[in-house]
C-alpha positions, 0 to 999 in steps of 0.5 A: 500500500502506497503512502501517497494518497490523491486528494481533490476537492468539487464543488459543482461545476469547478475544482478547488485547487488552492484555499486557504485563509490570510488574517491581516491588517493590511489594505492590500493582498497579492497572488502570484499565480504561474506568472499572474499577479491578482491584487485584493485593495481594500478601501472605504468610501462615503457611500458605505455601499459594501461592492467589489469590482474587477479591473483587468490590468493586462494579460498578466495582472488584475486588481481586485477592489473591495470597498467597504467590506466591514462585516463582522459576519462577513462579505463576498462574492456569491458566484466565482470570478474568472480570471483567466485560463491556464493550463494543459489542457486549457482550463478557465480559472476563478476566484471566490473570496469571503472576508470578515472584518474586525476593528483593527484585522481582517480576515480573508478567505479564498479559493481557487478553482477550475473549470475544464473547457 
């Protein structure tokens, strides 16, 4: 019997293929994903109106930013984010991402997934 043991974890239609959790006081976090760098920036506004919205930078980089995620409960997306494509075979890649907000800390989960085409 073999001690390597394959683990996979779906959800749907998609594959997690990282995730994790990130506590932080920081307004800014970076991944550097096989030569992509997807930057979260946290930031408030008068509104208050807790949204994200995606800013393609170019074929490699892409800015996340998260205003007014404050919740104690937490704030996230309800449906992944694609970000691109990678891989052998092709398949397209997302993000989802929940985070919960203290007074002085964040904390940030995330996960990666996939979807072969």
């Amino acid at each position: 019997m073999s001690n390597n043991i394959e683990f996979e974890i779906k959800t749907g239609k998609y594959k997690v293929i990282k995730s994790g959790t990130i506590r932080t006081s920081e307004n800014e976090i970076s991944f550097f994903i096989d030569g992509l760098s997807l930057k979260y920036i946290f930031s408030t506004t008068e509104d208050g109106k807790a949204r994200f919205k995606s800013e393609v930078i170019s074929d490699e980089e892409m800015i996340i930013n998260l205003y007014n995620f404050s919740s104690k409960t937490g704030q996230g997306n309800k449906n992944p984010i694609e970000v691109g494509t990678f891989g052998d075979p092709e398949s397209e890649f997302f993000v989802n991402f929940h985070v919960k907000s203290g007074e002085h800390s964040r904390e940030f989960q995330y996960s990666f997934l996939i979807s072969e085409k």
